[in-house]
C-alpha positions as MATLAB code, in Angstrom:
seq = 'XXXXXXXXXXXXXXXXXXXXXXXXXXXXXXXXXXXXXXXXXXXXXXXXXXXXXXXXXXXXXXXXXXXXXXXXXXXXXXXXXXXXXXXXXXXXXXXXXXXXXXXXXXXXXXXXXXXXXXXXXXXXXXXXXXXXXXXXXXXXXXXXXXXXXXXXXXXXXXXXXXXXXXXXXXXXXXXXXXXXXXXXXXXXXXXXXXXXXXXXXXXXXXXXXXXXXXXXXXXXXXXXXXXXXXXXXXXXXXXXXXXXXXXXXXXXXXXXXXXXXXXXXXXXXXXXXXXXXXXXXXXXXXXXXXXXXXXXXXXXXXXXXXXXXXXXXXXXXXXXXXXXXXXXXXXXXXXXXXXXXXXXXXXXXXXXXXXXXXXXXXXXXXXXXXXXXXXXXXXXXXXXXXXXXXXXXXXXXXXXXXXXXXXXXXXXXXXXXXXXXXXXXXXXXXXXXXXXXXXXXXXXXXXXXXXXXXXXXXXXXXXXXXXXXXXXXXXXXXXXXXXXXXXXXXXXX';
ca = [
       8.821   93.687 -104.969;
      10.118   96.860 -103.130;
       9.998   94.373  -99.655;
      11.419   91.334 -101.051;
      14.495   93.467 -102.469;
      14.640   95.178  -98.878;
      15.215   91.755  -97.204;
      17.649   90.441  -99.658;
      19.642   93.447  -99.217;
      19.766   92.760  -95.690;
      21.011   89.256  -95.519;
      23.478   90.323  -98.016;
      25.268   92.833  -95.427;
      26.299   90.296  -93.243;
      27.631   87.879  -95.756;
      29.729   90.752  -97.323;
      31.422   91.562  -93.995;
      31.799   87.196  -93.250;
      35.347   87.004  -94.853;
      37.427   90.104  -93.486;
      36.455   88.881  -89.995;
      37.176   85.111  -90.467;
      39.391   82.883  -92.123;
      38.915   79.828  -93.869;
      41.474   77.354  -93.254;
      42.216   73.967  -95.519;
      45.118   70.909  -95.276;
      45.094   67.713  -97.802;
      48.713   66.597  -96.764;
      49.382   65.902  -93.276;
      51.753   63.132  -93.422;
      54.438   61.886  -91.482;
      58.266   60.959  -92.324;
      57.554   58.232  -94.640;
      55.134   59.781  -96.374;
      52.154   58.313  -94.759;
      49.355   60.984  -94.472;
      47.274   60.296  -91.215;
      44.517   58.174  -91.029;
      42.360   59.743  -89.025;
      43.158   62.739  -86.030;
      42.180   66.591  -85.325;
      43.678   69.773  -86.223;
      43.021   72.195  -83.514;
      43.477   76.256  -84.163;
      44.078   77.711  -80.105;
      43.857   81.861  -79.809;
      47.399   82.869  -78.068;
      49.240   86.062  -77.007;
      52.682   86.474  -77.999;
      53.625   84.132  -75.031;
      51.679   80.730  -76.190;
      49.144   81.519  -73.349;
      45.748   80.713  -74.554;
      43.457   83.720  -73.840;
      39.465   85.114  -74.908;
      39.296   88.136  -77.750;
      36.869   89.672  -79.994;
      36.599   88.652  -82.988;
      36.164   91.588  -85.844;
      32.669   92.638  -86.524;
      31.788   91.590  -83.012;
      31.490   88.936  -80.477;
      33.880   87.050  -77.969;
      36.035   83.663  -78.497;
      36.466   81.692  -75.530;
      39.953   80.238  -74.636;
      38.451   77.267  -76.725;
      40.078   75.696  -79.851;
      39.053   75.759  -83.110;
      38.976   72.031  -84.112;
      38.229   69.483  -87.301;
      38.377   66.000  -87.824;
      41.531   64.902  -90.131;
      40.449   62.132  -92.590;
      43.598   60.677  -94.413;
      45.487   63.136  -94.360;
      42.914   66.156  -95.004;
      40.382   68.292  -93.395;
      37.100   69.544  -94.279;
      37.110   73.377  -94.856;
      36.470   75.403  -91.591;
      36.857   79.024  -90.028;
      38.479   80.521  -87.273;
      38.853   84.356  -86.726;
      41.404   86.371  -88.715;
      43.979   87.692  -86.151;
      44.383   91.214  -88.351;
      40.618   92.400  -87.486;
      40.576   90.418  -84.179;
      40.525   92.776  -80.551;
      43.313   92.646  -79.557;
      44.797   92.813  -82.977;
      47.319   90.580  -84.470;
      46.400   87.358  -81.989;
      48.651   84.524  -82.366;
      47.263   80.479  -82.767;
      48.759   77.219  -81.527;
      48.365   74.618  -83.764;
      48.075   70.808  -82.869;
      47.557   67.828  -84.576;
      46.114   64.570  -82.182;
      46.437   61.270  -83.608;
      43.263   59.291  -82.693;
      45.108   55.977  -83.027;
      47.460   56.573  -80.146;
      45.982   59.079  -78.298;
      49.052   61.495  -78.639;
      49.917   64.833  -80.240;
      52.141   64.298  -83.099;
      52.284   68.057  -84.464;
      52.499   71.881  -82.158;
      53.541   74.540  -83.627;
      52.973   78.515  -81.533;
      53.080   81.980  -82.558;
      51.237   80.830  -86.040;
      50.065   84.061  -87.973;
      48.069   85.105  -90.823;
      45.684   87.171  -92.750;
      43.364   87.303  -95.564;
      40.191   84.917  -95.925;
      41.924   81.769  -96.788;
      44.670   80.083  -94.917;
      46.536   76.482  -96.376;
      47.949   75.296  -93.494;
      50.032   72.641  -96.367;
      52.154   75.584  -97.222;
      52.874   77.163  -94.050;
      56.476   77.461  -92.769;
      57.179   77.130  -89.311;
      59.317   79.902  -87.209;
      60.229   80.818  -84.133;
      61.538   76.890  -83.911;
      65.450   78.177  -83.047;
      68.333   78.099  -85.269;
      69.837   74.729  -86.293;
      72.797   76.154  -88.522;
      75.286   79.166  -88.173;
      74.933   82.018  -90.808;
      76.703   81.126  -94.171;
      77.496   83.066  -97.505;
      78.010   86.734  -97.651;
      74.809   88.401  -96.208;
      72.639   88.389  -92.893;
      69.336   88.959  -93.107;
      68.131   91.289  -89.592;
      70.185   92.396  -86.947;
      73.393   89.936  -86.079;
      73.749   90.024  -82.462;
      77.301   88.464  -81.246;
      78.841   87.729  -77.886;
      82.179   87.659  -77.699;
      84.903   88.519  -80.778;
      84.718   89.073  -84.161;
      87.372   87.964  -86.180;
      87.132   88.770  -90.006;
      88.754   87.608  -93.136;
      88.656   89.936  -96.217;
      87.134   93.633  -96.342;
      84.732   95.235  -93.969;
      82.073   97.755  -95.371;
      79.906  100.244  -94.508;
      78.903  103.702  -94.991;
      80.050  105.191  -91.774;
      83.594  103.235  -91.792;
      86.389  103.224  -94.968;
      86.155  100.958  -97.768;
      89.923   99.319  -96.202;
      92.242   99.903  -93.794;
      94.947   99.013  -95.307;
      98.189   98.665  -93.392;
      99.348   96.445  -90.171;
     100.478   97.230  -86.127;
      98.393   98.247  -83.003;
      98.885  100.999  -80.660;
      99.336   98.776  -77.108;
      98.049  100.450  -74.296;
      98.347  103.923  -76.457;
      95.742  106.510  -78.084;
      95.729  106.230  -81.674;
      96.301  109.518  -83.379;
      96.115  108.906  -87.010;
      95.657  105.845  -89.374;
      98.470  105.735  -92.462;
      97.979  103.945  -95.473;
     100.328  100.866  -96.223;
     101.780  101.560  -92.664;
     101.326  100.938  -88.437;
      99.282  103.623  -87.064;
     100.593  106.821  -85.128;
     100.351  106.061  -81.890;
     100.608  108.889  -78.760;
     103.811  108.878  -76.539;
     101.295  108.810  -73.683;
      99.533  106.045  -72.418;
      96.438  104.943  -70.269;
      98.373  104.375  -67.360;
     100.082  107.808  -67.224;
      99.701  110.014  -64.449;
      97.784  112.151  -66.980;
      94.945  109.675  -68.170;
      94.776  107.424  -64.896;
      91.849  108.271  -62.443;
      93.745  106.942  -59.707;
      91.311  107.874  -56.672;
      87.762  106.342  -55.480;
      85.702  109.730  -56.550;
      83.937  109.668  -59.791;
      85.937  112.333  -61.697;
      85.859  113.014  -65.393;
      88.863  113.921  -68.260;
      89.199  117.550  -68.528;
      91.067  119.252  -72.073;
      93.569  121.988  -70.871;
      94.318  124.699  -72.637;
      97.420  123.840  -72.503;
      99.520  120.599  -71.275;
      98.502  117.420  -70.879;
      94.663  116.667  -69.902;
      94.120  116.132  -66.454;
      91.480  113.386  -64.077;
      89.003  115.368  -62.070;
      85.282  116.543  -60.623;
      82.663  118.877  -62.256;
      82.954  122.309  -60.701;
      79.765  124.266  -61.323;
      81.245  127.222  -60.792;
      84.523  126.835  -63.589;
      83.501  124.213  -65.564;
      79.959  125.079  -66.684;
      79.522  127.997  -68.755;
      75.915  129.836  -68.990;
      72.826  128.630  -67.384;
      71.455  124.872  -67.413;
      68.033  124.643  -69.191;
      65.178  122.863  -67.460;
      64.971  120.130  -70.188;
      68.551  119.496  -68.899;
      67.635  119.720  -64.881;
      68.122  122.764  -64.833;
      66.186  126.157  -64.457;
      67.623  128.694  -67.331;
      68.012  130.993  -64.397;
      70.868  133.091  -62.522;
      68.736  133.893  -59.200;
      67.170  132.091  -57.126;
      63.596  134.293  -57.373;
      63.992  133.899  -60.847;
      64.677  130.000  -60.728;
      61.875  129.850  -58.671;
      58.943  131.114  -61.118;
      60.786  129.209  -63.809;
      59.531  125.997  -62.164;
      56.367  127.051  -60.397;
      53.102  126.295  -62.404;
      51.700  129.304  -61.186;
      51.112  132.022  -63.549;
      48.058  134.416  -62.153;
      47.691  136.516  -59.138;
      46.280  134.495  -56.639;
      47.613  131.390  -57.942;
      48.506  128.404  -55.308;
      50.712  125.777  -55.997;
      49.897  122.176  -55.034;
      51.327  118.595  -55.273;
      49.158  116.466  -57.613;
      48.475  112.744  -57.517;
      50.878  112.218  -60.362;
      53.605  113.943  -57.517;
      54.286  117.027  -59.737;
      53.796  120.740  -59.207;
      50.148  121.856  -59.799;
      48.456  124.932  -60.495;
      45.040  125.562  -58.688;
      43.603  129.282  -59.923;
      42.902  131.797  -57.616;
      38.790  132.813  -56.752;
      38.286  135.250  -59.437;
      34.670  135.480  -58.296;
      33.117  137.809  -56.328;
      31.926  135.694  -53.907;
      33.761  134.624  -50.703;
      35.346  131.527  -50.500;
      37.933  129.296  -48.517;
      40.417  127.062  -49.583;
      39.137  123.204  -48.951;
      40.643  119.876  -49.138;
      39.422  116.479  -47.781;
      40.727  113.142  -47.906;
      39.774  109.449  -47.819;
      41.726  108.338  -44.641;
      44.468  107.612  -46.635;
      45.101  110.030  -49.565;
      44.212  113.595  -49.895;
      42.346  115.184  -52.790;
      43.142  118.151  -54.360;
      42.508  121.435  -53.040;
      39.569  123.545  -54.056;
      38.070  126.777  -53.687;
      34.440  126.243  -51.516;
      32.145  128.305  -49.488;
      31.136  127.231  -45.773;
      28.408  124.573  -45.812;
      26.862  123.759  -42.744;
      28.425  120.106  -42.682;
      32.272  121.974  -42.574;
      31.260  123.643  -39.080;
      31.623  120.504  -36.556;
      30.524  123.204  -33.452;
      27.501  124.381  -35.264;
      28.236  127.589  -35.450;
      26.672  129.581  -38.012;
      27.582  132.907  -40.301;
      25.375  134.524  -42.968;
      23.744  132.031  -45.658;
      21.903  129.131  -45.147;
      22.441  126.748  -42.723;
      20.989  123.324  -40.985;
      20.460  122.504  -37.360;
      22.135  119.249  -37.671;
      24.942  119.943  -35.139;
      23.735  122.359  -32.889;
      21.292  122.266  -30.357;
      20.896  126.374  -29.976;
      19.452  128.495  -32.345;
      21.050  129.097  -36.043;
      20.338  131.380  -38.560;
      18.991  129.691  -41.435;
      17.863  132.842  -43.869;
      19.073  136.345  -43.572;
      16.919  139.533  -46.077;
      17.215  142.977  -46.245;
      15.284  144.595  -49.241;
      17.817  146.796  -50.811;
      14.819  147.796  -53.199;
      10.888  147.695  -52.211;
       9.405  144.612  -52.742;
       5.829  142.823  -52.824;
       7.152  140.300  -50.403;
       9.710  138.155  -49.118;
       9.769  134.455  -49.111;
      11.678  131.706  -47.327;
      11.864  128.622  -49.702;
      13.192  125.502  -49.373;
      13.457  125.291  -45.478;
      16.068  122.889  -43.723;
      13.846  120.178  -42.110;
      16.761  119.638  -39.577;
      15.480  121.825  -36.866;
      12.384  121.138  -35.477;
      10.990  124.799  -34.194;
      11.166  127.888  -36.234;
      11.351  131.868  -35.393;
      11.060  134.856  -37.680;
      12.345  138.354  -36.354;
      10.877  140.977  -38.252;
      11.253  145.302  -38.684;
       9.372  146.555  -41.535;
       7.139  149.292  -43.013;
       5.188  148.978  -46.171;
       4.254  151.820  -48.897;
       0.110  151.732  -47.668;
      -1.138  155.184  -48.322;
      -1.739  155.408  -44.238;
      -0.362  155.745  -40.898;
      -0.545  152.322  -40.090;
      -0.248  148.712  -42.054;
      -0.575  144.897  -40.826;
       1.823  142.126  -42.152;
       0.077  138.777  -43.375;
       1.887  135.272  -43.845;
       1.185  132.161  -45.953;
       2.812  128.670  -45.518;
       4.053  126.534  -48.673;
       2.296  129.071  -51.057;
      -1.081  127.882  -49.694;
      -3.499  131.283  -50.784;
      -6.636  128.996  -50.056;
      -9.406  129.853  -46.613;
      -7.331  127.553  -44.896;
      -6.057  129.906  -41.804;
      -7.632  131.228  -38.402;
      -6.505  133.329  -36.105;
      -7.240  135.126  -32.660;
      -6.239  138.300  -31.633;
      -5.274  140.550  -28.962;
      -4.664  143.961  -30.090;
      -4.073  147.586  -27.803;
      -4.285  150.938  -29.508;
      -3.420  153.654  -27.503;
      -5.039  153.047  -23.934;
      -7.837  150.765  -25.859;
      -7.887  147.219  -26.348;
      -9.848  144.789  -27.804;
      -9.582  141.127  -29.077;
     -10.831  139.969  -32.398;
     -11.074  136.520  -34.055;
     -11.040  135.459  -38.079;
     -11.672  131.666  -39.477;
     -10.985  130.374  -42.694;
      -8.858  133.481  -43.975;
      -6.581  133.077  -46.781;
      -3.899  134.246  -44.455;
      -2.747  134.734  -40.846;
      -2.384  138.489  -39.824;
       1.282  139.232  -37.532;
       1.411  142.779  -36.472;
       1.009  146.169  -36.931;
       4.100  148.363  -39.097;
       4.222  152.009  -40.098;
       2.914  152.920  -43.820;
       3.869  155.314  -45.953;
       1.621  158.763  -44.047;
       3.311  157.865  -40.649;
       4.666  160.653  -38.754;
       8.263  159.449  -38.454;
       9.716  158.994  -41.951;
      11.821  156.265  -40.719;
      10.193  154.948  -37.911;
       9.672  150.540  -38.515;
       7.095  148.169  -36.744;
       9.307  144.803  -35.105;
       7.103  141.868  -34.792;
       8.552  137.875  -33.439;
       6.861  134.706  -35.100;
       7.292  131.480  -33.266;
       6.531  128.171  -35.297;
       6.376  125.145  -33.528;
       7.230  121.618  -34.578;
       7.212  122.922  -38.413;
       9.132  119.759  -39.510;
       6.871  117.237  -37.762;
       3.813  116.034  -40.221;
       1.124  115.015  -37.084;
      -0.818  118.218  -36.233;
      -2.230  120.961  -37.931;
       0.782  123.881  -38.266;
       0.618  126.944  -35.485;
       2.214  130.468  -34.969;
       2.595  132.806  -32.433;
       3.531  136.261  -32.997;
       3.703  139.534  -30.698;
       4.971  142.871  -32.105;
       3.684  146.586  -32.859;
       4.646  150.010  -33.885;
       4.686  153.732  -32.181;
       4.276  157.196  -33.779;
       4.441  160.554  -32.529;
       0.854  160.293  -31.644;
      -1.081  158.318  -29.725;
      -3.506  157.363  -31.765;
      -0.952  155.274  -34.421;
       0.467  153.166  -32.076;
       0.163  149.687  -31.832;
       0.671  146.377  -29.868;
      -0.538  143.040  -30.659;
      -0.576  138.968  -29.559;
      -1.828  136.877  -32.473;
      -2.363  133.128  -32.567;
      -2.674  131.420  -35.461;
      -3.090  127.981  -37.122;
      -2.821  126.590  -40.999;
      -5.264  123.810  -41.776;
      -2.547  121.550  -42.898;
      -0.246  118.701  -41.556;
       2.328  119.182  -43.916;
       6.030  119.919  -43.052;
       6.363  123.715  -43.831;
       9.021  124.526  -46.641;
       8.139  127.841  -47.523;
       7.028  130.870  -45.700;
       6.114  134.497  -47.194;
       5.386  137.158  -45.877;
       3.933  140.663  -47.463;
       1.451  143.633  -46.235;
      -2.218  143.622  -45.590;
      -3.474  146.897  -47.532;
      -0.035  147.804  -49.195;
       1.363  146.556  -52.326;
       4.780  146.597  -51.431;
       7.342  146.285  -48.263;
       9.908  149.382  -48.628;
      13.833  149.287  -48.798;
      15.419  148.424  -45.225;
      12.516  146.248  -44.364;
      14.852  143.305  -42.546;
      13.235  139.636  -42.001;
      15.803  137.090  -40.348;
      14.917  133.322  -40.060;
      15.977  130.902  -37.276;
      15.966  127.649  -36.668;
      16.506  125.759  -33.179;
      16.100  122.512  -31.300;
];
């Protein structure tokens, strides 16, 4: 039961919204002169704008009419019942229809009528009166209903009324060619002794000038003077600025508000405020167009696709238009750290180098640094190396490490308190995806004694094809590398 009551209420929605969207329209009387309704014909409804041009709308509730008529069969006279949209819920709103009637005996229309409105869910087109068909009679009786719109003269017989104007005006004469200083009742009006074409009212030159009141005599023909004639300060909803100085005139109009502020001209061709960089971060003023307009100005920091030379400054840069080395990464730990990683490496440049000085917090005299590629931790690095200590040296090999050992730094028991190890990585073809990834690195560090200092050649290779992205680097036997410890990455072509 509760289903069967579901789906009734469903087909019911529709059906309840059917009649505000459409109307029903009905004729039994379309007849001609003599009273002969037609024998047989079609009435045709035809969506309009306010111009008689057919056109496509929505019609309420949804869907599109095509610039199609509406159209039924006329059967002595009469139509069956059919719909057509109702122009107060159509999209636009308030569409107008053409109406036609065809005779099918002849062929030939025998009834138009444009601009046809209505509203409501029923429309009889047997009592609809036609407008917009012209005027076939002047206005008669004592009323007009509308606006009256009249070229040429008036001439009236009887009283005029109206609220802003007396009830009569009674009295006869005219004031030829004279100002008309007061109206008396049952008499001519007072009329001035001077006239238009006095030397006092004439403009008699080709300047635009205006009438000017005197204090005292007669008023006099002539131009504006800023200076005399205009008293306080022109607002700027008059053209004006509400200012007496020109600094002050100035700031009235500007848009700007804040320090910093620059003013700019927007696409609308008015005065625009762009804020200054509040931030704390550097940044330049940018603005690019499309070859034919600009867009508006901005606040941006470098990117590597602004610098057409390649060069290169401090952040992170590509390769992409230079061809000698650019500084992709630049760290210096202002706090100790357990490592520092380069992610999300350009893959513009093809070869990569690393310049290193560090020391790390090992509880010795001496410490090695250890990479990793792309976060790889697995036995998938081996390396050969070359090591002197002192006047000793010796060469030592390691396969399947979970790392690749660089060189040797200072730790925390070293002799000189601020004394670093430098090491250089070279990475080869990093970018390309063919051979196993390779590293070169040379480097050591010196102490006061002979015995804690250190030189070293490593070679070194990652079991992997992939493009490198990432590279980190941290200590052997430490846990952390200390504050200063400086790491630069380049990349060249």
């Amino acid at each position: 039961m509760k289903r069967a009551l579901s789906i009734l209420l469903l087909a019911f929605i529709p059906l309840a919204a059917f009649p505000q969207n459409w109307t029903t329209i009905s004729a039994a009387n379309i007849t001609d002169l003599n009273q002969q309704k037609l024998a047989a014909g079609q009435l045709c409804f035809l969506g309009t704008d306010q111009t008689d041009t057919p056109i496509s709308f929505n019609v309420g509730g949804g869907g599109q009419v095509l610039k199609r008529a509406f159209c039924a069969a006329v059967s002595s006279g009469g139509v069956a019942a059919f719909t057509v949209p109702n122009p107060s819920t159509t999209s636009p709103a308030g569409i107008y229809y053409r109406v036609t009637v065809k005779d099918s005996s002849t062929g030939q229309e025998v009834l138009r009528y444009s601009q046809v409105s209505f509203s409501g869910a029923t429309f009889n087109f047997d009592l609809y009166a036609p407008v917009n068909l012209g005027s076939f009679a002047p206005p008669s009786g004592n009323s007009v209903t509308g606006n009256l719109s009249v070229s040429g003269n008036i001439a009236a017989t009887g009283t005029l009324t109206a609220s802003n104007i007396p009830a009569t005006i009674p009295g006869t004469g005219s004031c030829a060619n004279q100002f008309v200083t007061a109206l008396n009742s049952g008499a001519a009006p007072t009329c001035s002794t001077d006239t238009l074409a006095s030397a006092q009212h004439a403009n008699q030159g080709t300047v635009t000038t205006v009438l000017h009141g005197n204090a005292a005599g007669n008023p006099s023909w002539g131009q504006v003077a800023l200076s005399t004639d205009v008293a306080g300060t022109l607002p700027p909803a008059n053209g004006g600025t509400g200012q007496t100085t020109a600094a002050a005139a100035f700031n009235a109009l500007s848009p700007m508000t804040t320090l910093g502020d620059l003013e700019y001209d927007s696409a609308a061709a008015t005065a625009s405020r762009l804020a200054g960089n509040i931030t704390t971060t550097k940044k330049y003023l940018q603005q690019v167009g499309n070859g034919t307009v600009s867009a508006a100005p901005s606040w941006q920091q470098i990117s590597p696709s602004d610098l057409s030379s390649g060069a290169y400054s401090n952040g992170t840069f590509d390769c992409t238009s230079n061809l000698g080395m650019v500084r992709l990464a630049d760290t210096v730990l202002a706090a100790s750290a357990t490592n520092i990683t380069f992610s999300s490496i350009t893959g513009t440049c093809k070869h990569l180098t690393l310049m290193i000085q560090a020391r790390t917090d090992v509880a010795g005299t001496i410490d090695n640094l250890q990479l990793q590629f792309n976060g790889d931790t697995a036995a998938d690095y081996d390396f050969q190396s070359v090591n002197g200590n002192n006047a000793t040296a010796n060469a030592s090999n390691s396969s399947g490490a979970t790392s690749l050992q660089l060189c040797a730094v200072p730790g925390s028991t070293a002799t000189r308190a601020n004394s670093a190890g430098s090491c250089t990585i070279d990475v080869p073809n990093y970018s390309g995806t063919t051979f196993e990834k390779s590293e070169d690195a040379r480097g050591g560090a010196d102490d006061s004694t002979a015995a804690n200092s250190f030189v070293g050649l490593k070679h070194g290779s990652w079991r992997s094809t992939a493009a490198i992205t990432s590279i980190k680097i941290f200590p052997q036997a430490g846990t952390n590398l200390v504050t200063g410890t400086h790491i630069t990455l380049y990349g060249s072509n």
